[in-house]
PyMOL Python script that loads the backbone (N, CA, C, O; Angstrom):
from pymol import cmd

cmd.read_pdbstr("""\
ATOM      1  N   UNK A   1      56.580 190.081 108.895  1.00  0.00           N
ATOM      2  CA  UNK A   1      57.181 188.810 108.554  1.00  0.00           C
ATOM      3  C   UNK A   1      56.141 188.005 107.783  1.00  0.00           C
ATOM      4  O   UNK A   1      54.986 187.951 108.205  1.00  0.00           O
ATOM      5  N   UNK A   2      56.423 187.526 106.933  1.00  0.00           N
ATOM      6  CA  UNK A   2      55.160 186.457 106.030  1.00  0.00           C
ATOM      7  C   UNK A   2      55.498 185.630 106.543  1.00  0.00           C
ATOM      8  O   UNK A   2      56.480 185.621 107.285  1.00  0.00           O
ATOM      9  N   UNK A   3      54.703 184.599 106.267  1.00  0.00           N
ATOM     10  CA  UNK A   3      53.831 183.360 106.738  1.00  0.00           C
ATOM     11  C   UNK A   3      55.177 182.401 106.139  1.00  0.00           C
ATOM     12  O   UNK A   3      55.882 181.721 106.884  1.00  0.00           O
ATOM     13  N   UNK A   4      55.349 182.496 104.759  1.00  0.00           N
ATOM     14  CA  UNK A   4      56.821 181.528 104.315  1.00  0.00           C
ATOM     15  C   UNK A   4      57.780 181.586 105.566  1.00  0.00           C
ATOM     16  O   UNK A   4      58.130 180.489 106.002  1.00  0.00           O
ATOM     17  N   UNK A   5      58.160 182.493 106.078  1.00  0.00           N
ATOM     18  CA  UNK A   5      59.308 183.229 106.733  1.00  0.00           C
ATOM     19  C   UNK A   5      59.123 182.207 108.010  1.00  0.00           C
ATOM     20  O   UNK A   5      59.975 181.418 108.420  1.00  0.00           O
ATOM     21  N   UNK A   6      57.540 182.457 108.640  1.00  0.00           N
ATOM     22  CA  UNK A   6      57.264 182.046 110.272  1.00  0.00           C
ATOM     23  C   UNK A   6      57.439 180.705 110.245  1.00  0.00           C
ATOM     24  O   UNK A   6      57.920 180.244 111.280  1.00  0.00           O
ATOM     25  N   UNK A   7      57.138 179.752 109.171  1.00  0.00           N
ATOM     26  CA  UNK A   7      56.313 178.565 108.950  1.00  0.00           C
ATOM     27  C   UNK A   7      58.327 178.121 109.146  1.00  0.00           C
ATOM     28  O   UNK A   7      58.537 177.447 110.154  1.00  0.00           O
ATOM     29  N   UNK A   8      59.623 178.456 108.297  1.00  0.00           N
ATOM     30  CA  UNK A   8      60.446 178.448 107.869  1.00  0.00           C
ATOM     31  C   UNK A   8      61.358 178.532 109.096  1.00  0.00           C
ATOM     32  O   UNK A   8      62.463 177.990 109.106  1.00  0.00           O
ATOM     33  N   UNK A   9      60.879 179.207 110.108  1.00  0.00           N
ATOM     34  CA  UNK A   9      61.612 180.037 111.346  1.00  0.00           C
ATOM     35  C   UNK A   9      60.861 178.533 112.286  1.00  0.00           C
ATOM     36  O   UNK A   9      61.590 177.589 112.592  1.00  0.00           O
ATOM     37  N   UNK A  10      59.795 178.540 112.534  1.00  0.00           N
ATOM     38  CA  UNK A  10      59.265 177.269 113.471  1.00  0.00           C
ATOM     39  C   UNK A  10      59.614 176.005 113.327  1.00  0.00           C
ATOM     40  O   UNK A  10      59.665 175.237 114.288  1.00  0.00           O
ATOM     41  N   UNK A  11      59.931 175.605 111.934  1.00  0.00           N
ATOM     42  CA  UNK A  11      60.768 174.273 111.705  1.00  0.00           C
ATOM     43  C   UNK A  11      62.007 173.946 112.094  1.00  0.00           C
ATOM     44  O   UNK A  11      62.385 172.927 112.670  1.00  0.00           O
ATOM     45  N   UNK A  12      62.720 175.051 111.673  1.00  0.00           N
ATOM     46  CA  UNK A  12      64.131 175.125 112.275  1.00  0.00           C
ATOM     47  C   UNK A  12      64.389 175.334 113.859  1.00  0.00           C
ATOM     48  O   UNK A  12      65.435 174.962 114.391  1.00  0.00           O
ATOM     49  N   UNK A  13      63.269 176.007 114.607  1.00  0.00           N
ATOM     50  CA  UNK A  13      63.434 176.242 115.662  1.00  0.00           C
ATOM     51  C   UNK A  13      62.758 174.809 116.375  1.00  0.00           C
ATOM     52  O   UNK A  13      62.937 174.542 117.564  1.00  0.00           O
ATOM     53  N   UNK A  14      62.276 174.288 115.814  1.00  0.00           N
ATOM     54  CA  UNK A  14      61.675 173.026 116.690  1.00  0.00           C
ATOM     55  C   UNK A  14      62.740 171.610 115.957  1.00  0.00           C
ATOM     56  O   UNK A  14      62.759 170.598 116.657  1.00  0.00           O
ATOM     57  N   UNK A  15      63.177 171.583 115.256  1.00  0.00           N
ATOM     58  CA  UNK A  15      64.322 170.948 115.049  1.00  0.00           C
ATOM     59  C   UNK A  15      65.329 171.467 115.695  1.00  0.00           C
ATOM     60  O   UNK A  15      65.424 170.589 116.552  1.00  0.00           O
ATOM     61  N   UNK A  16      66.275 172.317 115.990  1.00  0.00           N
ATOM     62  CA  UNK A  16      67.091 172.596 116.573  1.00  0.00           C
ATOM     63  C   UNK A  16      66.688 172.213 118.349  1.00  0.00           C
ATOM     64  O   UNK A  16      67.518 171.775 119.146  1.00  0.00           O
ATOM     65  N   UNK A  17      65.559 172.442 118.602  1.00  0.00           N
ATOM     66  CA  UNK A  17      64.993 172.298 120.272  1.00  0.00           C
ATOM     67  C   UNK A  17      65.793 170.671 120.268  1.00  0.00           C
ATOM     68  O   UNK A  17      66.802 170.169 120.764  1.00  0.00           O
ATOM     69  N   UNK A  18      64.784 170.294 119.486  1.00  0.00           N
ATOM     70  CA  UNK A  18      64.954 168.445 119.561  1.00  0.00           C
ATOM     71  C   UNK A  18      66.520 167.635 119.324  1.00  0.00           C
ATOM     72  O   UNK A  18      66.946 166.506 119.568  1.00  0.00           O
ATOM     73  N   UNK A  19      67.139 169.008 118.656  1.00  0.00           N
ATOM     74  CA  UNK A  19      68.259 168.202 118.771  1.00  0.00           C
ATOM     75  C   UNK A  19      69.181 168.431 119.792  1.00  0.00           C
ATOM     76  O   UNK A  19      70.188 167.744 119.964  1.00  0.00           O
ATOM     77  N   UNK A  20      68.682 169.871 120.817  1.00  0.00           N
ATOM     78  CA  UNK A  20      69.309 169.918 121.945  1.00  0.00           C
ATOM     79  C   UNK A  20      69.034 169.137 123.153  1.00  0.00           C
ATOM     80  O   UNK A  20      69.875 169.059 124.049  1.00  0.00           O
ATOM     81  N   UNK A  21      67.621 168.414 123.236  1.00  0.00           N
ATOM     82  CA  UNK A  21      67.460 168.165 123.986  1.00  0.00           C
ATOM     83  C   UNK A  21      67.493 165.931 123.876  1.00  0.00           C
ATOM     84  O   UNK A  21      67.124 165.201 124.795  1.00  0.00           O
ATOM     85  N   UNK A  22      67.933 165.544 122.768  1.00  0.00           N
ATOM     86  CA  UNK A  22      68.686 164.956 122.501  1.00  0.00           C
ATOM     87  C   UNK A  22      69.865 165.068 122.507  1.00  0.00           C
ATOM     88  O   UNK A  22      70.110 164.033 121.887  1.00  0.00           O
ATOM     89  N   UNK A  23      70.859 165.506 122.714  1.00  0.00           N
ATOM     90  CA  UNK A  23      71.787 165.781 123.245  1.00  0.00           C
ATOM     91  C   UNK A  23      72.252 166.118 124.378  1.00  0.00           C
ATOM     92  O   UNK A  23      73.451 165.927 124.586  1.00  0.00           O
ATOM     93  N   UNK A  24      71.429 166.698 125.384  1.00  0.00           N
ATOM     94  CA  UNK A  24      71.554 166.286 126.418  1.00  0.00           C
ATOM     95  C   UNK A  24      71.048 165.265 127.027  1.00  0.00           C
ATOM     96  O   UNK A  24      71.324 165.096 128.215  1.00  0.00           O
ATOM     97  N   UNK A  25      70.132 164.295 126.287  1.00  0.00           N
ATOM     98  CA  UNK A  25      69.522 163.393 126.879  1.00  0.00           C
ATOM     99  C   UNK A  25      70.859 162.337 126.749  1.00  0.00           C
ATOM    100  O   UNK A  25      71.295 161.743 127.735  1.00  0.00           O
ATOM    101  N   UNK A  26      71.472 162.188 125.315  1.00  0.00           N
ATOM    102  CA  UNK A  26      72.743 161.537 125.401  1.00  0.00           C
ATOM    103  C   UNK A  26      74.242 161.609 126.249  1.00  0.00           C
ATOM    104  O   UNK A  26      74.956 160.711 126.695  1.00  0.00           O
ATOM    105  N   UNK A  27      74.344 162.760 126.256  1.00  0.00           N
ATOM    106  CA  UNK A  27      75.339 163.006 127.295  1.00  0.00           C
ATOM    107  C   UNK A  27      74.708 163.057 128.681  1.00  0.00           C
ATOM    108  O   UNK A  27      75.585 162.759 129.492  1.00  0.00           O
ATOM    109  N   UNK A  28      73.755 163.267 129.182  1.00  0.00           N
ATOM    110  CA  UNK A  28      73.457 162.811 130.530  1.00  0.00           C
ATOM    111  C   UNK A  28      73.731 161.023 130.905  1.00  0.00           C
ATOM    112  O   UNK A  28      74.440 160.724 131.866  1.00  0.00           O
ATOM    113  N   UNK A  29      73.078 159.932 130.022  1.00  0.00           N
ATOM    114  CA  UNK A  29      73.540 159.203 129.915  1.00  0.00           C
ATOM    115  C   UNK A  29      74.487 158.417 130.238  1.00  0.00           C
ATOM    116  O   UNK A  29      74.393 157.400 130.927  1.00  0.00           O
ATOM    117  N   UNK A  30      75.848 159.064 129.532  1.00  0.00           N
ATOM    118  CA  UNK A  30      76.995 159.181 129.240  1.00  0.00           C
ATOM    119  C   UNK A  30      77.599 159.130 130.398  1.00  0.00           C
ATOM    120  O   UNK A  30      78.484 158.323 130.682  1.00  0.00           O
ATOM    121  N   UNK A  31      77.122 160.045 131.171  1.00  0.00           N
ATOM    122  CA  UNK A  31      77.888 160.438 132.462  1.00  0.00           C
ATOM    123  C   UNK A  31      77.528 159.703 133.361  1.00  0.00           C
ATOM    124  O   UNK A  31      78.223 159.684 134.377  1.00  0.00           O
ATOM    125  N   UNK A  32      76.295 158.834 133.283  1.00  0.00           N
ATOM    126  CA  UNK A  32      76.059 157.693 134.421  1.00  0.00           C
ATOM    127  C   UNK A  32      77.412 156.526 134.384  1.00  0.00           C
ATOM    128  O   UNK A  32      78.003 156.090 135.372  1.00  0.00           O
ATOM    129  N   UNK A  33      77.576 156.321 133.499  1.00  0.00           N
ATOM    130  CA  UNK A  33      78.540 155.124 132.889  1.00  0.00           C
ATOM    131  C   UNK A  33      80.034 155.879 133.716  1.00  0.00           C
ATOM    132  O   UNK A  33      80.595 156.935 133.422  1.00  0.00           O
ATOM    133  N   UNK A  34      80.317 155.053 134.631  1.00  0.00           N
ATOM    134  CA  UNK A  34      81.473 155.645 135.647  1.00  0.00           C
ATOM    135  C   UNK A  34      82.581 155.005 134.892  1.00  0.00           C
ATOM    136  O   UNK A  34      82.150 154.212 134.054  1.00  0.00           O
ATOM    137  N   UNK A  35      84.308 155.139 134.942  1.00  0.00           N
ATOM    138  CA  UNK A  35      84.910 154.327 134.632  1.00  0.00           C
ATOM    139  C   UNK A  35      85.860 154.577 133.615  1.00  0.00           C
ATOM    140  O   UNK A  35      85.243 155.010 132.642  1.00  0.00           O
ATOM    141  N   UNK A  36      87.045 154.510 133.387  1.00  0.00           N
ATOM    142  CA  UNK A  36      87.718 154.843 131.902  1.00  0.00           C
ATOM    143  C   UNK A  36      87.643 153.929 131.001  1.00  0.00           C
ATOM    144  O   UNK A  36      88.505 154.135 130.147  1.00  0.00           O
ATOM    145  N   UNK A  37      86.828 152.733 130.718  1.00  0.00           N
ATOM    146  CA  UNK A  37      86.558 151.396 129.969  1.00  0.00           C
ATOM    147  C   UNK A  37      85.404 152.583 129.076  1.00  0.00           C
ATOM    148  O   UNK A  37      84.402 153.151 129.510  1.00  0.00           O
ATOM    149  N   UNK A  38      85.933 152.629 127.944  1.00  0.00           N
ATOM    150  CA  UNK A  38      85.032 152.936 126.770  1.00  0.00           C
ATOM    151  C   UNK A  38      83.642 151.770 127.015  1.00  0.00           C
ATOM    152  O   UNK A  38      83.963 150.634 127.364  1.00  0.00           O
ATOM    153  N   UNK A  39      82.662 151.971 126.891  1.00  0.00           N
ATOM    154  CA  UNK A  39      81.394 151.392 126.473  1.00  0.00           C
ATOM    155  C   UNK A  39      81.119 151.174 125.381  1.00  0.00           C
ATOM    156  O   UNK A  39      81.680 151.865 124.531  1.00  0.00           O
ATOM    157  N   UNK A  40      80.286 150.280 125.003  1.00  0.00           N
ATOM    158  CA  UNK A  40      79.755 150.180 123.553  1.00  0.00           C
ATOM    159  C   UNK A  40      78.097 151.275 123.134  1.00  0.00           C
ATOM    160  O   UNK A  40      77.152 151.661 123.822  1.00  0.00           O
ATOM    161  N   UNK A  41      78.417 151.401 121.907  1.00  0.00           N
ATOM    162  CA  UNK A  41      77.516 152.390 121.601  1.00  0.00           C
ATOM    163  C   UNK A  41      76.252 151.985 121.674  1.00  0.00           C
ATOM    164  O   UNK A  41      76.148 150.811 122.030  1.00  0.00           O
ATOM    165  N   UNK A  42      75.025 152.671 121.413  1.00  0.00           N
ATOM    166  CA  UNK A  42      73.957 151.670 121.653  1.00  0.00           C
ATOM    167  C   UNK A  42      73.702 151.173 119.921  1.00  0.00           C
ATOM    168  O   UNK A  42      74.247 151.433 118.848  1.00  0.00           O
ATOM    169  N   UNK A  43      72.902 150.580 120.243  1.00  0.00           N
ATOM    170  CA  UNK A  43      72.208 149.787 118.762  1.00  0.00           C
ATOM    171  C   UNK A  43      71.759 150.489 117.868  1.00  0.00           C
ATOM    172  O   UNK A  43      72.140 150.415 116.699  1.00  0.00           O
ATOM    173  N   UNK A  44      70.724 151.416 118.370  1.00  0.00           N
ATOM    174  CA  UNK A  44      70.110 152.074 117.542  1.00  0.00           C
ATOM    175  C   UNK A  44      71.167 153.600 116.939  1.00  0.00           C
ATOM    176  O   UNK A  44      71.061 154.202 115.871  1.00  0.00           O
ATOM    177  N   UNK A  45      71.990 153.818 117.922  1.00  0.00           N
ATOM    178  CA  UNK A  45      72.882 154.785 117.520  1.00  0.00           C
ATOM    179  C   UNK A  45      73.997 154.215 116.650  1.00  0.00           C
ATOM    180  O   UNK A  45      74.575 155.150 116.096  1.00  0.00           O
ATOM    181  N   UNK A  46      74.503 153.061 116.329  1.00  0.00           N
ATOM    182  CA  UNK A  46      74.807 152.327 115.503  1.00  0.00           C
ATOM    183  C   UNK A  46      74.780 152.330 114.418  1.00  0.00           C
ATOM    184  O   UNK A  46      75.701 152.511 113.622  1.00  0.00           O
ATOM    185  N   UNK A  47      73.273 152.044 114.177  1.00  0.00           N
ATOM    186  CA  UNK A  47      72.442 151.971 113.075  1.00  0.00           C
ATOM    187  C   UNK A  47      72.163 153.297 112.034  1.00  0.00           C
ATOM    188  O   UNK A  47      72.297 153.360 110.812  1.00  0.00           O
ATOM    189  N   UNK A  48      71.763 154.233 112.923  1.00  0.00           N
ATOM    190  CA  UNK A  48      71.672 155.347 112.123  1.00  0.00           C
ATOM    191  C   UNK A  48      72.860 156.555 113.094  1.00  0.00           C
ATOM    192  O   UNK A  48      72.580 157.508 113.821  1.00  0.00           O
ATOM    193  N   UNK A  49      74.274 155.940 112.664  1.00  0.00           N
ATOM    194  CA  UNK A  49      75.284 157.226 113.131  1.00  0.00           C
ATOM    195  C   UNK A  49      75.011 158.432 112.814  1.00  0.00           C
ATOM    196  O   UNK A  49      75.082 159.338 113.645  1.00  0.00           O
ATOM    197  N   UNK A  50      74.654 158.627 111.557  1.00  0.00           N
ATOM    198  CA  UNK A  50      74.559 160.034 110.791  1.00  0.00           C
ATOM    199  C   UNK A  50      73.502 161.076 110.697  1.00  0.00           C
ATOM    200  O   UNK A  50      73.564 162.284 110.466  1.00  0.00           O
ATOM    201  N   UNK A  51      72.479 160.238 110.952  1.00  0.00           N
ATOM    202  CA  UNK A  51      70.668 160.591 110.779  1.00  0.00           C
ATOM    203  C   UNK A  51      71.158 160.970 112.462  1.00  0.00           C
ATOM    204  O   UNK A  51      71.466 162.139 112.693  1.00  0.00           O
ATOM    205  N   UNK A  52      71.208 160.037 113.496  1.00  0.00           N
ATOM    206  CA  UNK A  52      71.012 160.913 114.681  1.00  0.00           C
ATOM    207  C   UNK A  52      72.111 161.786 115.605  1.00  0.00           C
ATOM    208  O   UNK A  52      72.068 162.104 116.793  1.00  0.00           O
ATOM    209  N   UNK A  53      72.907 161.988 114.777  1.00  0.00           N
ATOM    210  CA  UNK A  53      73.807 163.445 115.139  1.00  0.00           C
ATOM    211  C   UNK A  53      73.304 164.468 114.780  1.00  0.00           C
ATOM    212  O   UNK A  53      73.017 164.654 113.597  1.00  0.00           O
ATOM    213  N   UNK A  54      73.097 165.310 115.674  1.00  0.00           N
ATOM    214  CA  UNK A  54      72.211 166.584 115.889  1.00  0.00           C
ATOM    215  C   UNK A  54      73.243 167.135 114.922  1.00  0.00           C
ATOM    216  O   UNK A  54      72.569 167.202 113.894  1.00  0.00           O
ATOM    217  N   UNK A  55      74.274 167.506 114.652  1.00  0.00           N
ATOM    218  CA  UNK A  55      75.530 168.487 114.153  1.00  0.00           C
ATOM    219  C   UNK A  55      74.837 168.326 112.780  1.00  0.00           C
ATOM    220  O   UNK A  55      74.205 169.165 112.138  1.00  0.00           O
ATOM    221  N   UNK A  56      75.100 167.098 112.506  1.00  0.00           N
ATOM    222  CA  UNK A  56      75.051 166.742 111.025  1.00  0.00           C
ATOM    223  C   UNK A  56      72.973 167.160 110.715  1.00  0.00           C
ATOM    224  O   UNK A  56      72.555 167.562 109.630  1.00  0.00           O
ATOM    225  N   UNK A  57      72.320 166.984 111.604  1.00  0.00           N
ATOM    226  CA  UNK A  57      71.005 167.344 111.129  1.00  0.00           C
ATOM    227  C   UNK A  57      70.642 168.728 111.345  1.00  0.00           C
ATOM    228  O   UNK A  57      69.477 169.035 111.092  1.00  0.00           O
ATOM    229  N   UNK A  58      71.412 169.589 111.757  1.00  0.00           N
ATOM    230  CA  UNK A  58      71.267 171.189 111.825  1.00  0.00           C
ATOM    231  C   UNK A  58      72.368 171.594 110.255  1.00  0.00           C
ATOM    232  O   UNK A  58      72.291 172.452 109.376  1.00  0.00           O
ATOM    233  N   UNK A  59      73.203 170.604 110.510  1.00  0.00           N
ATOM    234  CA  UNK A  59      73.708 171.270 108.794  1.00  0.00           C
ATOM    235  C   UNK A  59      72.607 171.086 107.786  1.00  0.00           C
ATOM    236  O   UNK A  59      72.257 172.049 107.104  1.00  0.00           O
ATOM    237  N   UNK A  60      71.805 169.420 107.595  1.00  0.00           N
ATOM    238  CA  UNK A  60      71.198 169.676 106.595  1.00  0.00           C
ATOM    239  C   UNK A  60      70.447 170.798 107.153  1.00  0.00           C
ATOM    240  O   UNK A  60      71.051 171.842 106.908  1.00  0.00           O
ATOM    241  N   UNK A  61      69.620 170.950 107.654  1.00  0.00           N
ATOM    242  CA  UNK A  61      68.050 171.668 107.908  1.00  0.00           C
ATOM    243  C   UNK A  61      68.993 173.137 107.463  1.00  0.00           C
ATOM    244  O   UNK A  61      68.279 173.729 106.654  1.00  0.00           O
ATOM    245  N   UNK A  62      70.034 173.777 107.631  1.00  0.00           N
ATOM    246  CA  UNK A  62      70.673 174.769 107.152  1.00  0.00           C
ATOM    247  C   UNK A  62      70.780 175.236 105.943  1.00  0.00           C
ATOM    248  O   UNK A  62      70.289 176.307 105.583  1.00  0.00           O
ATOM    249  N   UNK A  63      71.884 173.932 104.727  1.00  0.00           N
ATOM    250  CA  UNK A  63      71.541 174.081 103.866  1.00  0.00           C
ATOM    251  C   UNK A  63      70.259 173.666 102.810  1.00  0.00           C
ATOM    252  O   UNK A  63      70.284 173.876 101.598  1.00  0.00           O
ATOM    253  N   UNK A  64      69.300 173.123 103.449  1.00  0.00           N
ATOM    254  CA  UNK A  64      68.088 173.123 103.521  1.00  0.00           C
ATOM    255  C   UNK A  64      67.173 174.000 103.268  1.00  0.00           C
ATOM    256  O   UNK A  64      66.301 173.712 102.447  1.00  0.00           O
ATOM    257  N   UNK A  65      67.172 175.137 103.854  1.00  0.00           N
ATOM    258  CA  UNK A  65      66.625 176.244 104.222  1.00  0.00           C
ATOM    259  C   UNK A  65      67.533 177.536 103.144  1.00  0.00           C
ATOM    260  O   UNK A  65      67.049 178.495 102.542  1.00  0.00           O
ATOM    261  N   UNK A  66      68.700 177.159 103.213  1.00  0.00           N
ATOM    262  CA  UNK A  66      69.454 177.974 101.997  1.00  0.00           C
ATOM    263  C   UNK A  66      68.897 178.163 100.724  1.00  0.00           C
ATOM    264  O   UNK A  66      68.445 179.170 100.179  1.00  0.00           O
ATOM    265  N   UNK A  67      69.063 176.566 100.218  1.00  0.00           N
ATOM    266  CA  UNK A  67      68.705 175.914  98.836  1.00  0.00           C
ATOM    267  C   UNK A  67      67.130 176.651  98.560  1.00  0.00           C
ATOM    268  O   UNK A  67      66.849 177.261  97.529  1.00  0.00           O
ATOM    269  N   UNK A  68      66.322 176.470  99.564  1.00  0.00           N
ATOM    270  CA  UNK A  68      64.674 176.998  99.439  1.00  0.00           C
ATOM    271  C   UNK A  68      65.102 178.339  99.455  1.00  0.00           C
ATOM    272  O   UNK A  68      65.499 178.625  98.325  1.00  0.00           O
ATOM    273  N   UNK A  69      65.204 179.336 100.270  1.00  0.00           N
ATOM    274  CA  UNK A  69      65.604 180.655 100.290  1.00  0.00           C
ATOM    275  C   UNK A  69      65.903 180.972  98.585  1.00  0.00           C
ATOM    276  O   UNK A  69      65.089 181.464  97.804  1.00  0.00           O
ATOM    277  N   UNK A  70      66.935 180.653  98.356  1.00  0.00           N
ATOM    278  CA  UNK A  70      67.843 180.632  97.012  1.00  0.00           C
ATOM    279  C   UNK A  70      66.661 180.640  95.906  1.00  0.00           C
ATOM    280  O   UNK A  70      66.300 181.656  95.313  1.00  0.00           O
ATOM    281  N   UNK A  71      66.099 179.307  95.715  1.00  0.00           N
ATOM    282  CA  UNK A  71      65.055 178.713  94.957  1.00  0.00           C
ATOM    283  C   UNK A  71      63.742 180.327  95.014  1.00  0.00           C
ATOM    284  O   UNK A  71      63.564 180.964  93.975  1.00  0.00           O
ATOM    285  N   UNK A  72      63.165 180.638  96.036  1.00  0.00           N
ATOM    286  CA  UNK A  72      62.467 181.381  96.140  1.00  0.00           C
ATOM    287  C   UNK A  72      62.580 183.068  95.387  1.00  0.00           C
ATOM    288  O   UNK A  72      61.855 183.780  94.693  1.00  0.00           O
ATOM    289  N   UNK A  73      63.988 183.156  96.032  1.00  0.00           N
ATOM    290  CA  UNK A  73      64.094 184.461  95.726  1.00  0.00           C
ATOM    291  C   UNK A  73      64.494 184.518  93.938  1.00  0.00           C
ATOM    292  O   UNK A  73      64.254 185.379  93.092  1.00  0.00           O
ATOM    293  N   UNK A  74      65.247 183.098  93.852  1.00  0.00           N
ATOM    294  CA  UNK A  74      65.586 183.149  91.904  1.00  0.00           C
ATOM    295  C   UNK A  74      63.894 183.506  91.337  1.00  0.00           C
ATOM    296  O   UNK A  74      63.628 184.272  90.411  1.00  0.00           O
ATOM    297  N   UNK A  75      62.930 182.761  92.133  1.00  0.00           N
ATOM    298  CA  UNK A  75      61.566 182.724  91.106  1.00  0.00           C
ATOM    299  C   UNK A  75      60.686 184.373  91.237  1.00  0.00           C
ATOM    300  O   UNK A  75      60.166 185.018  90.325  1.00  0.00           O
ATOM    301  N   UNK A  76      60.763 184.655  92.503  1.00  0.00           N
ATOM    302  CA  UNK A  76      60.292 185.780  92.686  1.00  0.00           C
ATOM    303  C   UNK A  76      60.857 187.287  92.499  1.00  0.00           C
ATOM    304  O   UNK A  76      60.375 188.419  92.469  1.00  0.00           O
ATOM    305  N   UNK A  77      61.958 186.774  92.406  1.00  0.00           N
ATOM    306  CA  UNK A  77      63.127 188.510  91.841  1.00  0.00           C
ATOM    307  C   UNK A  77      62.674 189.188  90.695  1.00  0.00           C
ATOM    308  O   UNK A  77      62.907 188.672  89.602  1.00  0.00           O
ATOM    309  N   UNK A  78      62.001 190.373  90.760  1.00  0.00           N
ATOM    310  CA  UNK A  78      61.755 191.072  89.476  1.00  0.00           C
ATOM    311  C   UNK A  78      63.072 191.429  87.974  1.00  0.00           C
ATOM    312  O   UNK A  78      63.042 192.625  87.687  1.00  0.00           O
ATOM    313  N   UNK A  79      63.816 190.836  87.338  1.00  0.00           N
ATOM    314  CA  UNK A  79      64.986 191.336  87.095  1.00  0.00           C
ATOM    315  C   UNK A  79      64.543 192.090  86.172  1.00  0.00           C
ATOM    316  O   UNK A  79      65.310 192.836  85.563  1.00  0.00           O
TER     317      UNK A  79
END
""", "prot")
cmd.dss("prot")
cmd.show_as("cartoon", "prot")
cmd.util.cbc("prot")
cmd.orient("prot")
């Protein structure tokens, strides 16, 4: 495995950690709040809806990792 590959494999794998364990840190949460009365969201989740949804930050880091892949192999392909 080269070093591009590991360096490429550890980012994604330590982003993906963080967004599981943000996610359960949110839904644990969640489940303290007893009651069928919807709650209000917090502030900071508010603020950045999109940036801190794990879903939406494993898509970028995906096509992320595509786009570079792609990029790499166009420059390095012997044709």
């Amino acid at each position: 495995m080269s070093t591009y590959t590991l360096i490429i494999l550890l980012i994604g794998a330590g982003i993906l950690v963080y967004s599981l364990v943000y996610t359960l840190f949110v839904a644990k949460e969640r489940k303290a709040v007893r009651g069928d009365i919807d709650t209000e969201i917090p502030d900071q989740v508010q603020k950045h809806a999109y940036i801190r949804n794990p879903i939406f930050i494993t898509y970028a880091i995906f096509f992320g990792i595509v786009l570079i892949m792609i990029a790499y192999f166009a420059f390095t392909w012997n044709w």
